[in-house]
N, C-alpha and C positions, 0 to 999 in steps of 0.2 A: 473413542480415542482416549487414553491414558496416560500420564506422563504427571511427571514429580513434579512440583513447583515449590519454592520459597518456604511454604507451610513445613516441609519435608525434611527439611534442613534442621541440622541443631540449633533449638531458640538459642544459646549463646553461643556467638562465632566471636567471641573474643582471639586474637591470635592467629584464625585462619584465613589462610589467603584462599580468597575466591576469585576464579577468571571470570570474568564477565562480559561475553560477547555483545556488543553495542551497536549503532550505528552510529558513526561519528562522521559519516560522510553527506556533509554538508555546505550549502555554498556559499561561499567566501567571494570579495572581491577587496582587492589592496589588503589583504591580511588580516580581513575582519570577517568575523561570522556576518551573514545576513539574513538566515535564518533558521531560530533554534528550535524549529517544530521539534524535529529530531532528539534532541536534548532535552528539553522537554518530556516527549515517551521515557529518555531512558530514567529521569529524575525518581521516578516511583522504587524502583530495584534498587540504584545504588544507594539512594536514602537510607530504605531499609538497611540494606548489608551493611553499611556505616553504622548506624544506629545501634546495631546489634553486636558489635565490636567486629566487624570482620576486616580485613584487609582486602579493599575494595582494588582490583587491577582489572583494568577495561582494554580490553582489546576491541580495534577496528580495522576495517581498511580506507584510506582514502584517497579517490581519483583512481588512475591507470598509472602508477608510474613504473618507469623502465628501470630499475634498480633502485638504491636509494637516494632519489632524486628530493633534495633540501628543500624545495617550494613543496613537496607535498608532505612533509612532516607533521605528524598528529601535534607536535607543541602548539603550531599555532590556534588549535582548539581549545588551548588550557584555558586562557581565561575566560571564552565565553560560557564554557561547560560551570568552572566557577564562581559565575556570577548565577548562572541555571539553578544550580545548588545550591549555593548562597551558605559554601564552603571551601578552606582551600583544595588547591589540585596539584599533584605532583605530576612529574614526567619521568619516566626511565628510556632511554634511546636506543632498548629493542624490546624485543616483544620474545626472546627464545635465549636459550641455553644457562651457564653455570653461572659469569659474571652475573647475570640476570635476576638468576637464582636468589644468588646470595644478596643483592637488592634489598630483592621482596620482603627477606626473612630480618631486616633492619627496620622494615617498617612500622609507624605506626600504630596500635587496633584503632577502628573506625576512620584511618582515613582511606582515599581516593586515590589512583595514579592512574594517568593515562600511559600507555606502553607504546611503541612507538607503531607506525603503520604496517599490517600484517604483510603487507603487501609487497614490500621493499625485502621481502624473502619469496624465489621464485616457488619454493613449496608451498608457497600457502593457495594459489590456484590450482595447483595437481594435487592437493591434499594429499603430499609427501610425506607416510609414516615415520618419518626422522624427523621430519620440523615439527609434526605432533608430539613428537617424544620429548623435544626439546621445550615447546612449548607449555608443556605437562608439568614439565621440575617447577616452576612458577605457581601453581597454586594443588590444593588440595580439594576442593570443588568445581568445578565448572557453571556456570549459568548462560543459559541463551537467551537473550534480550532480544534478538534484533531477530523479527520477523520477516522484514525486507531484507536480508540476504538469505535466507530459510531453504530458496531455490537453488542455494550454490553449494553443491560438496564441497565446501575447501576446509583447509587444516583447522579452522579458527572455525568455523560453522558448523561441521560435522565430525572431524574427525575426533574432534578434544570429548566430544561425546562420549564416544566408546572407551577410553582410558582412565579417564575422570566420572569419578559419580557427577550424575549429569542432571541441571534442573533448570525448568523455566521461569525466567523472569516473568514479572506483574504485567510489563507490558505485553509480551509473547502470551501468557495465559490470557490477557482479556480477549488479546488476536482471537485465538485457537479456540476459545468457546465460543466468540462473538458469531465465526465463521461458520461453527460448529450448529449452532443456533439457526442459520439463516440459509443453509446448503443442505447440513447435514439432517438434521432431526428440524427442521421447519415448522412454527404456525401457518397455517395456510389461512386463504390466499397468501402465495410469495409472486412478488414479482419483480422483476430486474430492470433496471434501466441502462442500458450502452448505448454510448456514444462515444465521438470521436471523428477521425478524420476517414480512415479507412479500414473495408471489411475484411482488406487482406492480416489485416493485424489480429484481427481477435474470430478469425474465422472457430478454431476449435475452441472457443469460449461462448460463440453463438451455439454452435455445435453442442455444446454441454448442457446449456442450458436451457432449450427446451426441451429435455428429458427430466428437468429439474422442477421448472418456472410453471406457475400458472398463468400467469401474463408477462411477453417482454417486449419491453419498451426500445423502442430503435431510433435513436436520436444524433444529431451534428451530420457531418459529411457522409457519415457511412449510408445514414439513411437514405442518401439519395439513389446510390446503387438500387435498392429495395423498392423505391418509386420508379426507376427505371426498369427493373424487373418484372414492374407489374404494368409500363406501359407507359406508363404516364410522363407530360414534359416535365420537362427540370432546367430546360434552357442551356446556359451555363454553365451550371452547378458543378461543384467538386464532387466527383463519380470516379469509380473504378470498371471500367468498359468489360476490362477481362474477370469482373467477380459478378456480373452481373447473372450468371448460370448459377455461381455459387449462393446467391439471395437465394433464388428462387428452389435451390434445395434445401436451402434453409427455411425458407416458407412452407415447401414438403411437409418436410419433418416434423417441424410447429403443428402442422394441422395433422399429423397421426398422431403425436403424443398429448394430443389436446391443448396444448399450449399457443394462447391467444396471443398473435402480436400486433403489436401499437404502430401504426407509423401516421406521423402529421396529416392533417384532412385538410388545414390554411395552413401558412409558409409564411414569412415575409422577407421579401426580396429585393436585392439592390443590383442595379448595373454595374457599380465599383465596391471593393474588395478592400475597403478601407474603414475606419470607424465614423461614424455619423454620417455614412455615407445616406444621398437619399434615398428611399426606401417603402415599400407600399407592404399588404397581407392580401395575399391572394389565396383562391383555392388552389390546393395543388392542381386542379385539371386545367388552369388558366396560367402556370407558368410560361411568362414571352420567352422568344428564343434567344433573346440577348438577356434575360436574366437570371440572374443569382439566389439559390436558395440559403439563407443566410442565418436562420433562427427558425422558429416552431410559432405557429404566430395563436394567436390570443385563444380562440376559441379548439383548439386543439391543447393547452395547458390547461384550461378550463375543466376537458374530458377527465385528461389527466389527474390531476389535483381528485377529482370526482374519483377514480378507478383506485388511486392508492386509498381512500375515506374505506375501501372496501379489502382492502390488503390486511393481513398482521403483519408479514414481513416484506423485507426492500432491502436489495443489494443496489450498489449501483457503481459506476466506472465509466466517466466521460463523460464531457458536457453535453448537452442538448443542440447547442448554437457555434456559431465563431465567435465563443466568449471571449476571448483579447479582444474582440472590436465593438466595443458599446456602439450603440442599445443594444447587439446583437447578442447578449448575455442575458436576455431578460427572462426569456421562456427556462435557463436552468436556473436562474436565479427565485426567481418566482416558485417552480416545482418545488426547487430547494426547503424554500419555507414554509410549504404545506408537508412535507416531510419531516420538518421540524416541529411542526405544531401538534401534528400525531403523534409523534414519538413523547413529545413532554406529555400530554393526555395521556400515554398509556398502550394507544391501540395499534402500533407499529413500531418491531426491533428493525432499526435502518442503521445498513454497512457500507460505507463508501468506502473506497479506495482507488487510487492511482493521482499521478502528480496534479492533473489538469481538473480532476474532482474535487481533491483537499481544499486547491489556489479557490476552486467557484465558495465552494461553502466557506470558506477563513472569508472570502469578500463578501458576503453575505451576511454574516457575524453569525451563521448557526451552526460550526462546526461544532462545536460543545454541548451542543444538543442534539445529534445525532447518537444512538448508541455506540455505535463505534466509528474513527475516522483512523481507518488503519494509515500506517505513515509508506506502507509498502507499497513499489511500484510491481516492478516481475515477477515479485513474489504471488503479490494480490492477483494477478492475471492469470499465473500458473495455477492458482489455487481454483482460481473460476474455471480454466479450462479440466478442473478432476484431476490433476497429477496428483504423483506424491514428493513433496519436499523433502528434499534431506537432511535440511536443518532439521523439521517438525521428526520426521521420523526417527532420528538418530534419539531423542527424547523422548521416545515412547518406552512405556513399561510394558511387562507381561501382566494380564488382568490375574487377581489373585485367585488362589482355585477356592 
């Protein structure tokens, strides 16, 4: 994979305006950011492009809104982004055409504008050649920052690509190799960790990935399916009755591509569905019929912790347990930090990604010592399950001859 980034770019952009696709969709409650993981990612890009005199204009979209609906207007992101920065931030209240235009070309060099939500123009999800055209007159560069929308053709993701010299932000380049590292061109042993609620969700991700994976890890709700495909009780347990054929093609598969999979040998289990509920570690062959598999119990993280010491790589996506319900957080929390403590030593690049992976490791305090903690949700998924992105691809180059 090939594609221009930042380096690419004229060292002085004094004067140029650069578009800057971002994620700015982030959650709010009463009008206030609550958190600026997201802002944070994009902090690296726009710094630079500031720094270097460019005329920094970031486009996003945020929420679903039905026209241009005032509660979802990008202003109210101004000031968390600039305190992010720890610079000021303008607004312009759109994001396309000539008044727009002439805006931008008032601006500024080195500073920031947020432009208003992509979204509150119905072209930017059909990625309508006219709103890209419009959107075009706004700057003389383009840059794609935002990983996590990578999966959506729209005007502001893909289409600005092809009409604007097109380049990756710091943050989308760390993505794109990080990923590239851990899928693509792999140290082996690789192995992956998923988990989560259900197998229906990430069936062509399991699917991917043992054609990929030297060992995968099968952990939270889904895993139960997986123990009930091979027999065994579960009591309780959150299961998918109709994916239970699908485990077990998945199990197939695993064992013709040689790829080893993991599932819990102890459990620990509660009657109620609640936090600190009470709770024992059983072997899985001793699941009661009235109880719950709740977490990955001690001597099965143990293995674990043991099998990555022998990995070089580690993707991973979903908790292990019913992390929202303490203790039941213990067995991702736990792997967590032995994932961390190989990575700082050296001997494992580890990728996490999706919402409920980012929440475990930020609780943990070891996101920052993972190699990378992509910020992407559908994106990160899409990517596991081998698609191709349109964001990513619209920023590919032809390799030189």
């Amino acid at each position: 994979m090939t594609f221009r980034t930042l380096d690419d770019l004229p060292k002085d952009l004094a004067g140029r305006r650069i578009l800057v696709r971002v994620d700015l969709n982030v959650p709010m409650t009463e009008g206030r950011v609550t958190d600026v993981t997201r802002l944070e990612a994009a902090r690296s890009t726009i710094s630079e492009l500031a720094g270097r005199g460019a005329r920094v204009l970031l486009l996003s979209h945020f929420g679903r809104p039905k026209g241009r609906d005032p509660d979802m207007t990008l202003a109210h992101i101004v000031p968390a982004l600039a305190e992010v920065l720890g610079q000021p931030v303008g607004f312009l209240a759109d994001c396309a055409g000539d008044d727009i235009a002439a805006e931008t070309l008032k601006l500024a060099n080195g500073s920031v504008t947020v432009l208003e939500n992509t979204r509150f123009h119905p072209g930017e999800e059909t990625n309508d050649p006219a709103l890209v055209s419009e959107m075009a007159k706004l700057g003389d560069f383009y840059v794609n920052d935002a990983f996590s929308a990578a999966h959506r053709a729209h005007a502001s993701t893909e289409g600005l690509a092809h009409v604007l010299p097109a380049f990756a932000g710091r943050q989308m380049e760390a993505e794109l190799r990080a990923l590239q590292a851990v899928l693509g061109a792999p140290r082996r042993p690789v192995a992956a960790v998923i988990g989560g609620a259900k197998v229906s969700t990430k069936i062509a991700v399991l699917e991917h990935l043992v054609e990929k994976v030297d060992h995968l890890v099968i952990g939270g709700g889904m895993a139960n399916s997986f123990l009930k495909a091979k027999d065994l009780p579960i009591g309780r347990s959150l299961h998918e009755p109709d994916q239970v054929g699908t485990a077990r093609r998945i199990l197939a598969a695993a064992d013709a591509a040689g790829c080893t999979v993991h599932l819990p040998f102890d459990v620990v289990v509660a009657r109620e569905f609640k936090a600190h509920a009470d709770h024992r570690i059983s072997n899985v062959h001793h699941v009661e019929p009235d109880e719950m598999i709740l977490d990955l119990g001690p001597h099965a993280v143990e293995a674990l912790a043991d099998l990555l010491k022998t990995c070089a790589t580690l993707v991973w996506n979903g908790p292990l347990g019913a992390f929202e319900l303490p203790p039941f957080d213990t067995a991702t929390l736990a792997l967590a930090r032995v994932a961390a403590a190989l990575t700082d030593e050296g001997h494992l690049v580890s990728v996490a990604g999706g919402g409920d992976t980012v929440a475990a490791l930020h609780a943990a305090g070891i996101a920052e010592r993972f190699s990378l903690v992509s910020t992407a949700g559908g994106a990160f998924l899409e990517w596991m399950e081998g698609r191709t992105l349109p964001g990513v691809a619209a920023l590919e180059k032809e390799p030189e001859a």
